[in-house]
C-alpha positions as CSV (number, residue, x, y, z in Angstrom):
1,X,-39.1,5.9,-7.8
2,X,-38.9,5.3,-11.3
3,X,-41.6,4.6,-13.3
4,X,-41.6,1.0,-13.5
5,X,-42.5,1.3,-17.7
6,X,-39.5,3.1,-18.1
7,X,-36.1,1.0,-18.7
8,X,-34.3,3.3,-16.2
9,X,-32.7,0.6,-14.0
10,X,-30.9,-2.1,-13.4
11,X,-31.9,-5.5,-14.7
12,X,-30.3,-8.7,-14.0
13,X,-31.0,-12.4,-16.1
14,X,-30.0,-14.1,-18.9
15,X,-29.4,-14.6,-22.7
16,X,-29.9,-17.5,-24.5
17,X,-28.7,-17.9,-27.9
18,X,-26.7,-20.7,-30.3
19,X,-28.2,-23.7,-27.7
20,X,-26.3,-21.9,-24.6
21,X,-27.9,-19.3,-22.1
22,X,-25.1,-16.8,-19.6
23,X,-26.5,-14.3,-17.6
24,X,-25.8,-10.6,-18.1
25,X,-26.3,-7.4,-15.7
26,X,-27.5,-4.1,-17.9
27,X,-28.2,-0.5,-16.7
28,X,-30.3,1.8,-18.1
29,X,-29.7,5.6,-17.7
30,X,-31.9,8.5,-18.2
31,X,-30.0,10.2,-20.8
32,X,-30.5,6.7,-23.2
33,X,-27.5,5.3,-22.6
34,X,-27.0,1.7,-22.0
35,X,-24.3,-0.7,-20.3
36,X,-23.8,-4.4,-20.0
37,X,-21.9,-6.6,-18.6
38,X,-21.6,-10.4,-18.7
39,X,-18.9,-12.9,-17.4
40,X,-16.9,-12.5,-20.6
41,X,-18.1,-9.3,-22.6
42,X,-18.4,-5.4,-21.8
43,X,-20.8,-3.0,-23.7
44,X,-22.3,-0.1,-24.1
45,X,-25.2,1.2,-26.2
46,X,-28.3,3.7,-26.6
47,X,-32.0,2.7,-26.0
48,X,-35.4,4.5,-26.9
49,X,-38.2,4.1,-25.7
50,X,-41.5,3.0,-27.7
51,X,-45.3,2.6,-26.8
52,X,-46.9,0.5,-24.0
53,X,-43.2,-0.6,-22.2
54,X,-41.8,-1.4,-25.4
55,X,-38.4,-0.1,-26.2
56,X,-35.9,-0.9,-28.5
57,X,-31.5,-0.9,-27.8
58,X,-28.3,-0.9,-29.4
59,X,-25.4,-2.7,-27.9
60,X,-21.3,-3.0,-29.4
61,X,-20.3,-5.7,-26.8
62,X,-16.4,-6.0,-26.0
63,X,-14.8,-10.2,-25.3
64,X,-12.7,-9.5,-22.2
65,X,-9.4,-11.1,-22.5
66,X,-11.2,-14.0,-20.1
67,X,-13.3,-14.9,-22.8
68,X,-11.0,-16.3,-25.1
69,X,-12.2,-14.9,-27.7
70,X,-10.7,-11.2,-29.6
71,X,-13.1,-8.8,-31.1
72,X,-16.6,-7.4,-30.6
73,X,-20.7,-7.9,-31.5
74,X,-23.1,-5.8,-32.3
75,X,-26.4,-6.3,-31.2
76,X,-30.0,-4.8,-32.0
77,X,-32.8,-5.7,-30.0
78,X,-36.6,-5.2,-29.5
79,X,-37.9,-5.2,-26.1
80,X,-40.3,-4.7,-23.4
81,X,-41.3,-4.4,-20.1
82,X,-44.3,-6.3,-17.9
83,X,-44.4,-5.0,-14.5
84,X,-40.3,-5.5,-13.3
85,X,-40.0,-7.9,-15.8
86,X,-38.2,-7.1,-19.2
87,X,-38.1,-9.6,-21.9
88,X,-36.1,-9.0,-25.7
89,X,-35.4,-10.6,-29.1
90,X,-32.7,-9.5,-30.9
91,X,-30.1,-10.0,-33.4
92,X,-26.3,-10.7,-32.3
93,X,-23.6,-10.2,-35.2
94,X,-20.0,-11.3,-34.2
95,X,-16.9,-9.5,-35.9
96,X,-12.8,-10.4,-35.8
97,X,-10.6,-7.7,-34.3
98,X,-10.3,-6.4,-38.1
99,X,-14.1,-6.1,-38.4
100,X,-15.1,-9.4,-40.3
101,X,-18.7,-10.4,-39.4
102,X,-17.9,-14.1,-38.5
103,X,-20.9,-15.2,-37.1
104,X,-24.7,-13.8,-37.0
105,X,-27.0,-15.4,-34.3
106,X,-30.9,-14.7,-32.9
107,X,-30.5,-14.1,-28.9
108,X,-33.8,-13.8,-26.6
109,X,-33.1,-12.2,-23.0
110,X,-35.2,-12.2,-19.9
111,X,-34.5,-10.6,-16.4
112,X,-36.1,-9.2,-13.6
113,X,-35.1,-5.2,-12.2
114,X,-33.4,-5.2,-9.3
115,X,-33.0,-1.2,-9.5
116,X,-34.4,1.8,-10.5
117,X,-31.2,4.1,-10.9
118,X,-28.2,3.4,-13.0
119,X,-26.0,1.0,-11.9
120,X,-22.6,2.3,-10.1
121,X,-20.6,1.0,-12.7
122,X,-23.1,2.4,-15.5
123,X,-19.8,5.4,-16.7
124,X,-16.8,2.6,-15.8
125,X,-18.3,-0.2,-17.7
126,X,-15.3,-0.3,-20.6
127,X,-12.6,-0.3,-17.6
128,X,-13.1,-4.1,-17.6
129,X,-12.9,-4.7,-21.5
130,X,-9.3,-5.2,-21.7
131,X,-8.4,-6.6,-17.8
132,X,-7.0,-9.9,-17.5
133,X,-7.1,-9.7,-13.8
134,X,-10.6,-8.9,-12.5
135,X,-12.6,-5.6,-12.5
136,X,-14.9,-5.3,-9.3
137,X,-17.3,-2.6,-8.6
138,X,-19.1,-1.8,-5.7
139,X,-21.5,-4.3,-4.8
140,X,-19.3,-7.3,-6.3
141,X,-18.6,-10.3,-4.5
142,X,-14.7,-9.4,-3.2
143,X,-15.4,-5.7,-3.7
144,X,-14.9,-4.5,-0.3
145,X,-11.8,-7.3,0.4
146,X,-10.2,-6.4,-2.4
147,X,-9.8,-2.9,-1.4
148,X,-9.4,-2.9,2.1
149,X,-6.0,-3.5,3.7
150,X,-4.0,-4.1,6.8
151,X,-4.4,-0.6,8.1
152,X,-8.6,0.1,9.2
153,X,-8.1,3.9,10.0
154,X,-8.4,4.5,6.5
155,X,-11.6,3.6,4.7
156,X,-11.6,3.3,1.0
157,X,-14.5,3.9,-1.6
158,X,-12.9,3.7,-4.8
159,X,-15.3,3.9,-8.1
160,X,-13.7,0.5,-9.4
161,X,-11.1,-2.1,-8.4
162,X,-8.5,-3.8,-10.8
163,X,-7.5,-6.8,-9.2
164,X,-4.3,-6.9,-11.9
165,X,-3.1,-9.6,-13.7
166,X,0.3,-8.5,-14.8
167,X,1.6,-4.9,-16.1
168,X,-0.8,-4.6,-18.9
169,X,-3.8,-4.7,-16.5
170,X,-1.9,-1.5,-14.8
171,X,-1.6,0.0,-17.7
172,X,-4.8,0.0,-19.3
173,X,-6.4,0.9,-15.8
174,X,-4.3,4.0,-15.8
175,X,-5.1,4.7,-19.3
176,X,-9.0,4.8,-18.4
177,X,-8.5,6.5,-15.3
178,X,-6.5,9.5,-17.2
179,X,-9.0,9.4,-19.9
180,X,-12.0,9.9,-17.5
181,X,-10.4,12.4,-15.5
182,X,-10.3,9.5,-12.4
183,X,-7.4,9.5,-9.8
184,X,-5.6,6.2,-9.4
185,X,-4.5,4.6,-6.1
186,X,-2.4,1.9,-5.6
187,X,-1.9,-1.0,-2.9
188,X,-0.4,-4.5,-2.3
189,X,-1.3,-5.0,1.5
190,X,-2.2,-1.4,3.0
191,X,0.1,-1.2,5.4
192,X,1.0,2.5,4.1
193,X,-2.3,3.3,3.5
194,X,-3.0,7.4,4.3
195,X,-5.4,8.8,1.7
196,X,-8.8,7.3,1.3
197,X,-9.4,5.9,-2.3
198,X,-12.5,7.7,-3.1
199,X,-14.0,7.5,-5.7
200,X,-10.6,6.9,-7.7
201,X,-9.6,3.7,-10.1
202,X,-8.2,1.3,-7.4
203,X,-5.8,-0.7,-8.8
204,X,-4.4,-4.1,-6.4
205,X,-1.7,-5.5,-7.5
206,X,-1.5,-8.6,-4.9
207,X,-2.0,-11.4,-7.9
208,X,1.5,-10.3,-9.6
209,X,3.6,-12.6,-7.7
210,X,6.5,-13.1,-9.8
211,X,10.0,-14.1,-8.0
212,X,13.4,-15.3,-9.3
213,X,16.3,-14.8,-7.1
214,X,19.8,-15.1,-9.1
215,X,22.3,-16.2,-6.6
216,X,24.9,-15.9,-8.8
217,X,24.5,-11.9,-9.3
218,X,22.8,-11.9,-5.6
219,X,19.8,-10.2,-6.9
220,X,16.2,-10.7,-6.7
221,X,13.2,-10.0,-9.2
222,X,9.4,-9.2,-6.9
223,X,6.4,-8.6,-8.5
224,X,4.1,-6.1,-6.8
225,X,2.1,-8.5,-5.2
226,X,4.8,-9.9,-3.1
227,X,5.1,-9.4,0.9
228,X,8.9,-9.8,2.2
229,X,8.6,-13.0,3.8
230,X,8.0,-14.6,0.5
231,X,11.2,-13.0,-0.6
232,X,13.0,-13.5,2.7
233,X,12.2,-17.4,1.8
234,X,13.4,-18.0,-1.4
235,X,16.5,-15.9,-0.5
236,X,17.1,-17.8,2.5
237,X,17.7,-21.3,0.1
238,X,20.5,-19.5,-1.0
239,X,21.9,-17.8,1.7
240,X,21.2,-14.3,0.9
241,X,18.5,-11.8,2.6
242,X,16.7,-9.2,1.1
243,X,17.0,-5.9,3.3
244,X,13.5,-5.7,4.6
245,X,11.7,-4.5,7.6
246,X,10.6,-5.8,11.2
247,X,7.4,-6.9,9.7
248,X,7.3,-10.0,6.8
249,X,3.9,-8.7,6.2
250,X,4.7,-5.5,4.2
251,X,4.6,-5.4,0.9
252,X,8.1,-5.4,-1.2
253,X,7.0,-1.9,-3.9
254,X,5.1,0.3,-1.3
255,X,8.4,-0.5,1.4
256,X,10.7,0.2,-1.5
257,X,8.9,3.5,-3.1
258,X,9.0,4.8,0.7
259,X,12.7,4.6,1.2
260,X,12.7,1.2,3.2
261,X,14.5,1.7,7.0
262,X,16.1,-2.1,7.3
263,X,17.0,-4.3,10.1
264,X,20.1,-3.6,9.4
265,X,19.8,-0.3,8.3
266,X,22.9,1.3,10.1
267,X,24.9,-1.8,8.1
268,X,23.4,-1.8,4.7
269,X,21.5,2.1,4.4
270,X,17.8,2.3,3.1
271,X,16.2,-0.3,1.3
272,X,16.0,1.9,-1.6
273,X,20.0,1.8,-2.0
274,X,20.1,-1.4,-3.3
275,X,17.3,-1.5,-5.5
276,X,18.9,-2.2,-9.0
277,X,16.1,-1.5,-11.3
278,X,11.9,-0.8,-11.1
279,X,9.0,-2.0,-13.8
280,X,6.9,1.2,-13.7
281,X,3.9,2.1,-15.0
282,X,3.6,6.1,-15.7
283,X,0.1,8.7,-16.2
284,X,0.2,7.8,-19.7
285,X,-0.1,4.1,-19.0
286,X,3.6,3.2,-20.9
287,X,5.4,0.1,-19.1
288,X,8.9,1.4,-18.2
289,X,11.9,-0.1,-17.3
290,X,13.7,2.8,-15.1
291,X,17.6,2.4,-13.7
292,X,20.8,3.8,-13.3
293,X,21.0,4.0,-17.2
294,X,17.3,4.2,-18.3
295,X,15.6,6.8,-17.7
296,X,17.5,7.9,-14.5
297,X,15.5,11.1,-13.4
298,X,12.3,8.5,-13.2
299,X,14.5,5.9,-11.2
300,X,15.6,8.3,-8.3
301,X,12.2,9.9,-8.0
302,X,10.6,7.0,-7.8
303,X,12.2,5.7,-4.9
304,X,11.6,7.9,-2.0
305,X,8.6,9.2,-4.0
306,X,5.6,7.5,-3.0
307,X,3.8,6.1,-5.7
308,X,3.8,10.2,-7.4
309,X,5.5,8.8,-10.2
310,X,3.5,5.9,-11.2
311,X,2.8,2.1,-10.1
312,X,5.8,0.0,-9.6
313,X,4.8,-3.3,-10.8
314,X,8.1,-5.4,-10.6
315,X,11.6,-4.7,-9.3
316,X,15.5,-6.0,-9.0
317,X,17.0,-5.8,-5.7
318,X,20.2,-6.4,-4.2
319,X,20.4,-9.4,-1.8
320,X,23.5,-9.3,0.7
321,X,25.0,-12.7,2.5
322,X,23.7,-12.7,5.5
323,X,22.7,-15.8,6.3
324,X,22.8,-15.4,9.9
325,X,22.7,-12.6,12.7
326,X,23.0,-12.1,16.3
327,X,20.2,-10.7,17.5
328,X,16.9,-10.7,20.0
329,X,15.3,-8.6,22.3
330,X,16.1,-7.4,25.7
331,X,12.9,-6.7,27.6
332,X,12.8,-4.3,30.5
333,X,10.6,-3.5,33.5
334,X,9.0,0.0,33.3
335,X,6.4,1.0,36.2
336,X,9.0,2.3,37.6
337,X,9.8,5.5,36.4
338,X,12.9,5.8,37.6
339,X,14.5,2.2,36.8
340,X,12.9,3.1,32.9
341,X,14.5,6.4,32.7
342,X,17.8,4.5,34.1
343,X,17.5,1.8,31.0
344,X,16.7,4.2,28.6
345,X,19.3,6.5,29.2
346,X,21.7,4.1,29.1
347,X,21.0,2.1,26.0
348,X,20.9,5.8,25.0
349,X,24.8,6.0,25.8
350,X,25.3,2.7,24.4
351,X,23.5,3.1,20.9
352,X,26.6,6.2,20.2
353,X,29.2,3.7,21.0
354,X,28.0,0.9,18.7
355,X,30.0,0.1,15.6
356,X,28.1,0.4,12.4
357,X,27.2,-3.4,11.9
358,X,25.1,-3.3,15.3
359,X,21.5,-1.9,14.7
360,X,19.1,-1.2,17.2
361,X,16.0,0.4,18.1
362,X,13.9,0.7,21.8
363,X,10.3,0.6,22.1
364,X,8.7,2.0,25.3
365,X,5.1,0.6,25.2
366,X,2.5,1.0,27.8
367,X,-0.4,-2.4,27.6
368,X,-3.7,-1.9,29.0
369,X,-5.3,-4.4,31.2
370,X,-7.7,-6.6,29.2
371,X,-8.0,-9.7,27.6
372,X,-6.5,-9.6,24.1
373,X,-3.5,-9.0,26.2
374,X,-1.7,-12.0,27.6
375,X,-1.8,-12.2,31.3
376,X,1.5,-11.5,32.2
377,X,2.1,-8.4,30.9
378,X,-1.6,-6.8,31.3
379,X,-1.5,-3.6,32.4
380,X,2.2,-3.4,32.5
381,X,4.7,-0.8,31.2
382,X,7.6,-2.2,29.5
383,X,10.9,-0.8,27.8
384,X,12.1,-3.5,24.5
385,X,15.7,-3.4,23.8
386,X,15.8,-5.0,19.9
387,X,19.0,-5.7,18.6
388,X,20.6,-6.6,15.2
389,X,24.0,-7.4,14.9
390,X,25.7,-8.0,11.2
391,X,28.2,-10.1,12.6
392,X,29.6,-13.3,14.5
393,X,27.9,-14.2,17.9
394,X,31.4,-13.4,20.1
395,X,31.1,-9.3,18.9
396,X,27.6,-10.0,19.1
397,X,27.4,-11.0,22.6
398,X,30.3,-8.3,23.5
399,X,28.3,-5.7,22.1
400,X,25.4,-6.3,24.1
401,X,27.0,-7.1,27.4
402,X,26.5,-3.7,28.9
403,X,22.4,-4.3,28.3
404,X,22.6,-7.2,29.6
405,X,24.4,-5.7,33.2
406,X,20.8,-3.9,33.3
407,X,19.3,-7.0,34.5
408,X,16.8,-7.7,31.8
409,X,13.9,-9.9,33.0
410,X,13.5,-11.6,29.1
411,X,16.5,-11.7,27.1
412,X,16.3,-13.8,23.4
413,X,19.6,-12.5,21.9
414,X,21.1,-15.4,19.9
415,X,22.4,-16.4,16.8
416,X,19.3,-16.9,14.3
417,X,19.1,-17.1,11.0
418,X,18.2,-13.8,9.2
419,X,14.7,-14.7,8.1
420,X,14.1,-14.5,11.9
421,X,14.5,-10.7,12.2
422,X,11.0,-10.3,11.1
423,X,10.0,-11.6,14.4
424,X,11.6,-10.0,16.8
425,X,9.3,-7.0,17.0
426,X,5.9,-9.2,17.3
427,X,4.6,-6.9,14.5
428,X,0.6,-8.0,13.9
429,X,0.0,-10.6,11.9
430,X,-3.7,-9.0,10.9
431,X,-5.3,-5.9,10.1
432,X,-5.4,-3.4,13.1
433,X,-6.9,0.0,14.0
434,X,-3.9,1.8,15.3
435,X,-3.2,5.3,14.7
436,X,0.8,5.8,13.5
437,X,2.9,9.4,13.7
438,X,6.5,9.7,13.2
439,X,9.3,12.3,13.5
440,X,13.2,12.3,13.1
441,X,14.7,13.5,16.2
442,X,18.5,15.1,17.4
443,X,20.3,13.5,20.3
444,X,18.1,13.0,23.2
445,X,19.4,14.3,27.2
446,X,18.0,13.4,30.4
447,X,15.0,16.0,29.5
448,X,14.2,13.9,26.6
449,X,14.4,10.7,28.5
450,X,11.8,11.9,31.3
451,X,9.7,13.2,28.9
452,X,9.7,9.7,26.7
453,X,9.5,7.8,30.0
454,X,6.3,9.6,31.3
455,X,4.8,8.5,28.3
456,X,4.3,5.0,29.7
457,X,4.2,6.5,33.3
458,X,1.7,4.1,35.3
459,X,0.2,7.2,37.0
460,X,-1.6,7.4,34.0
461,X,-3.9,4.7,33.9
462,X,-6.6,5.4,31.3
463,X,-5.5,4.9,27.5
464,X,-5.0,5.7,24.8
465,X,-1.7,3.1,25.5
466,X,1.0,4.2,23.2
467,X,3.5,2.3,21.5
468,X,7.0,4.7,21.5
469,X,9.8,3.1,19.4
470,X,13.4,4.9,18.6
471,X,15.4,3.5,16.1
472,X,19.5,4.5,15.9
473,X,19.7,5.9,12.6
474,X,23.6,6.7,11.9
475,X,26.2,4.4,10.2
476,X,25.3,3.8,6.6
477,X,22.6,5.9,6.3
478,X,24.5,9.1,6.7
479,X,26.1,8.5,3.7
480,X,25.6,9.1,0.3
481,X,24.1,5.7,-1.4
482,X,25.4,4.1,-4.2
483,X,22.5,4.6,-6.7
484,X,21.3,7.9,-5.6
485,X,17.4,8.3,-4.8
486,X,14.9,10.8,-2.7
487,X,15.1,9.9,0.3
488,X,17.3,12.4,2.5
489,X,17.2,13.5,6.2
490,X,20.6,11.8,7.1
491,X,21.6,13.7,10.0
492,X,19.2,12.8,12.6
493,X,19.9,10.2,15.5
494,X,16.7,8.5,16.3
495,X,13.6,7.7,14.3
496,X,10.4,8.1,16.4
497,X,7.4,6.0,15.4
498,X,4.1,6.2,17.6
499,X,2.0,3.5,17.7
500,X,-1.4,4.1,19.6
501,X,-4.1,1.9,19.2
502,X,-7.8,3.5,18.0
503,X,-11.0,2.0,20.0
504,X,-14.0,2.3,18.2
505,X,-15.0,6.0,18.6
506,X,-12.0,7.1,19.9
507,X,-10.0,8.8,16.9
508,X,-10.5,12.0,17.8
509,X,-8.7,11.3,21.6
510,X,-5.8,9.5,20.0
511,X,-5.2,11.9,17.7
512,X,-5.3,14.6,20.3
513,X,-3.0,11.9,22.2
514,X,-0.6,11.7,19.4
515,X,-0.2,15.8,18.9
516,X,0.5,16.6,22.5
517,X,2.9,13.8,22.6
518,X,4.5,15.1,19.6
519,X,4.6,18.5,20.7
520,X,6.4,17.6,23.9
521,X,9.1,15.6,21.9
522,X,9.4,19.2,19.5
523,X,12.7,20.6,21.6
524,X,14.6,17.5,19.7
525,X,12.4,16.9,16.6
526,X,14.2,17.9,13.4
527,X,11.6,19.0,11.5
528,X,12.1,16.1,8.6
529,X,10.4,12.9,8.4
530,X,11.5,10.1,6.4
531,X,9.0,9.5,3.5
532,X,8.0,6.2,4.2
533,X,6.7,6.9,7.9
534,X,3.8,9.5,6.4
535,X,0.6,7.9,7.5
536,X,-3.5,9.8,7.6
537,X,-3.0,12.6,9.4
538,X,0.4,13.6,7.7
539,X,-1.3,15.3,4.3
540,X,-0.3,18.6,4.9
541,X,1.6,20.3,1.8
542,X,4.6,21.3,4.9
543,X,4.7,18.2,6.4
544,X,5.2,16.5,3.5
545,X,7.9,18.8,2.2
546,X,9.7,18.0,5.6
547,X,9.9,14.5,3.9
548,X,12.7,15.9,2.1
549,X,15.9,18.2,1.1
550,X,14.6,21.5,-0.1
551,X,15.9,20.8,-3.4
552,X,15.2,17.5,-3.8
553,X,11.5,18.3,-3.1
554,X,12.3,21.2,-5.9
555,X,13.2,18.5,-8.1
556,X,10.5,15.9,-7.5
557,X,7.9,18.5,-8.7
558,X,9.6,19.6,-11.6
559,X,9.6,15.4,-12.7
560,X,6.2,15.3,-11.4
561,X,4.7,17.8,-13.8
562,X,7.3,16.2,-16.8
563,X,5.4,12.7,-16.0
564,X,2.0,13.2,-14.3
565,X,0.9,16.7,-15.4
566,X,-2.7,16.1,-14.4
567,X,-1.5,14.8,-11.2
568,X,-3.5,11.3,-12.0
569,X,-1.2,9.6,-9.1
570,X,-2.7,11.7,-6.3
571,X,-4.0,9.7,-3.8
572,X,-1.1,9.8,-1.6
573,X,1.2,12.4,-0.1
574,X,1.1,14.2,-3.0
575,X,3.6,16.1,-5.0
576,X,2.0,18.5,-7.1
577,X,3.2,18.7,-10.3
578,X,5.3,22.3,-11.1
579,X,6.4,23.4,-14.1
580,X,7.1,27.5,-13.9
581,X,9.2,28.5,-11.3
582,X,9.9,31.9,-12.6
């Protein structure tokens, strides 16, 4: 323990100066150095220490932009210490940005220790001087909320959190973070999260909720905070639809930066097609507008890259005129494994036959018997049939005849309006613990169906209880897009996403789970992976090259080491920047 006449500590209390007392939280470090921090200033400073607990300290304070006030004080004071207590008189002199001493005033302090090391913050201190937004540190009130996130398989522990404001929160976060040789991460809601945040600047960009949607150019402005049923709303007044996901939840930048695999993704391609223009921060914490004509390189890598490149704080996206869709699900018995493999097979044979505004997917999920569960289906296997069709309800309803001659025992497939897509896949409304893999397979024969249908095989009784979806890929997304980006891998037939739930101390089984399941599938795996489906366990240098084309991975590295040469943006899948390829 410290020696309790030494300043070494933390000390909370309060100042009271000019008729007015605020409270303040200092640190004192071994090496003499000091920092501070009150609701509206930042500072740092030197002490040294006297005789008999006396000491003496040297503050330059900081007004945060939520003071209301620009420029800085200087402060001198003479203290001391009784016991935990720790008691000061000093003199407080108040400059203007351009260093005109405006005011001079006499401040007494008072507080109590409530530590004997440094405090966490103690080297981050200055990160909060310029924030609008708030700065949080570990140990503040909404520290551990503001950095969690939808996804609970991945922990973070970041050194600081900058709840932003706007894009010149972003910036100077990524300015400090660069400066003190601190990654950065990066989230809205955490649905992608796969790389814990440790010990990096953690920057959340939920508060920038900007939105405009134009309906005369049919485009959309999101801010970074923004999940897609917010956009899927105000598009909706209009008759337009963004291209989003099955679930509203996700947010709008970390869906887009991934690719983005649609609803309607055989109709309309990725996500990342029709994104007209990003606000994006880069390492050297400059606000950038990137497109088609501005900065190019930036604007392709960007989408498909991650968040490599830097953090995407607003974007323009195309809206299409959709207001309505035939769609639904088709829900299928499957305990039987013969009847499943029957259904699968031929929605199999049906998904090659479909034209390219019908887009659907088929999820072969296995539910355990307990309570959170409802009744009806615990402990039941079942094969979903989800369909999307671009088009009026007579093709609709042609189209997805044949399914319907398997004798589905639920069957919602109706005309709805768009913005009910979201809910035909009964994606969670809250944060889970479930532990996501994903692969892009060839077309799948009778060997691939039994093996996908023993997955869910009730002979099997004990978990883990996995969650198999395949979605048709095909139609528009084998094709070139319009604005050219990173995401590739437009040959493969079927997207594979597992989804196993994790019970507590059981990540290590699923895991296992996941890789044999995987490994059985590998006769039609492709090898890719589409860059938006990486999750935890998918950090390997290889697996992430499989996220794309050879050269476009090439290319990515030589324009990560052009804008992030010190790799600041590497909590993610990383692409490391490379320069020298002779």
């Amino acid at each position: 323990m410290t020696d309790m006449q030494s300043p070494v500590g933390v000390w909370t209390g309060h100042v009271r100066h000019d008729g007015q007392t605020d409270p303040y939280t200092i640190s004192f470090a071994p090496d003499g150095t000091i920092a501070l921090r009150t609701p509206v200033t930042v500072g740092t400073g030197t002490w040294t220490a006297g005789e008999e607990g006396r000491f003496t300290y040297q503050l330059t304070e900081t007004f945060t932009p939520a003071s209301g006030h620009a420029g800085w004080l200087q402060a001198h004071v003479e203290a001391r210490m009784e016991g935990s207590a720790h008691s000061g008189v000093g003199t407080a002199r108040i400059h203007t940005p351009d260093g005109v001493v405006v005011h001079t005033t006499t401040a007494e302090s008072s507080g109590e220790r409530v530590g004997d090391l440094p405090a966490d913050w103690h080297d981050l201190v200055e990160l909060g001087a310029p924030i609008r937004g708030r700065t949080l540190h570990p140990g503040d009130d909404g520290f551990e909320e503001a950095s969690s996130g939808w996804l609970l398989t991945v922990t973070h522990r970041p050194a600081a959190v900058v709840v932003a404001a706007d894009a010149d929160d972003v910036a100077a976060a990524i300015r400090f973070a660069a400066e003190h040789g601190r990654p950065v991460a990066v989230e809205s809601t955490g649905h992608g999260k796969s790389v814990p945040a440790d010990g990096a600047v953690y920057i959340a960009t939920r508060q920038m909720r900007d939105l405009s949607v134009d309906p005369r150019s049919r485009t959309a402005r999101v801010g970074a905070g923004l999940r897609w049923g917010e956009v899927l709303d105000a598009a909706a007044e209009h008759g337009l639809a963004p291209l989003c996901g099955s679930s509203d939840q996700v947010g709008v930048m970390g869906y887009l930066t991934g690719g983005g695999l649609p609803m309607t993704c055989r109709t309309h391609g990725f996500a990342a097609d029709h994104v007209r223009s990003m606000e994006l921060v880069t390492a050297d914490g400059r606000v950038r507008t990137v497109s088609p004509d501005l900065e190019p390189d930036l604007f392709w890598a960007a989408r498909g890259g991650g968040s490599n490149f830097g953090v995407v704080t607003a974007a323009e996206v195309d809206l299409v005129e959709l207001p309505e869709v035939y769609g639904g699900e088709l829900v299928y018995p499957g305990e039987d494994p013969v009847r499943a493999a029957h259904v699968l097979r031929s929605y199999l044979e049906w998904a090659k036959e479909q034209p390219e505004n019908m887009s659907s997917s088929v999820t072969l999920v296995r539910l355990p018997d307990v309570p959170q569960v409802a009744q009806e289906l615990r402990g039941r296997s079942l094969l979903q049939v989800h369909v999307v069709h671009a088009g009026g309800e007579a093709d609709g309803a042609r189209l997805v005849q044949p399914l319907r001659e398997l004798c589905p025992e639920r069957d919602t497939c109706v005309t709805m309006p768009y913005r009910g897509v979201t809910e035909l896949h009964h994606d969670p409304k809250h944060p889970v613990r479930v532990h996501f893999r994903s692969a892009l397979l060839h077309d799948l024969d009778d060997a691939a169906v039994e093996t996908l249908v023993s997955f869910i095989d009730q002979a099997s009784p004990d978990g883990p209880f996995p969650g198999v979806e395949l979605r048709h890929l095909g139609g528009a997304l084998a094709r070139p897009p319009r604005r050219a980006h990173a995401v590739g891998s437009r040959d493969a037939a079927f997207h594979l996403w597992l989804r196993l739930p994790v019970p507590a101390g059981q990540a290590d089984t699923v895991r296992r789970a996941a890789d044999e399941m995987l490994t059985r599938l590998r006769p039609w795996d492709t090898g890719q992976a589409l860059p938006g489906f990486l999750y935890e366990h998918d950090g390997d240098p290889e697996r992430i090259r499989s996220a794309y084309a050879e050269e476009d991975h090439r290319r990515l590295t030589e324009l990560k080491a052009t804008y992030d040469p010190l790799n600041v943006f590497r909590i993610n899948h990383t692409i490391p920047p490379v320069s020298d390829r002779a």
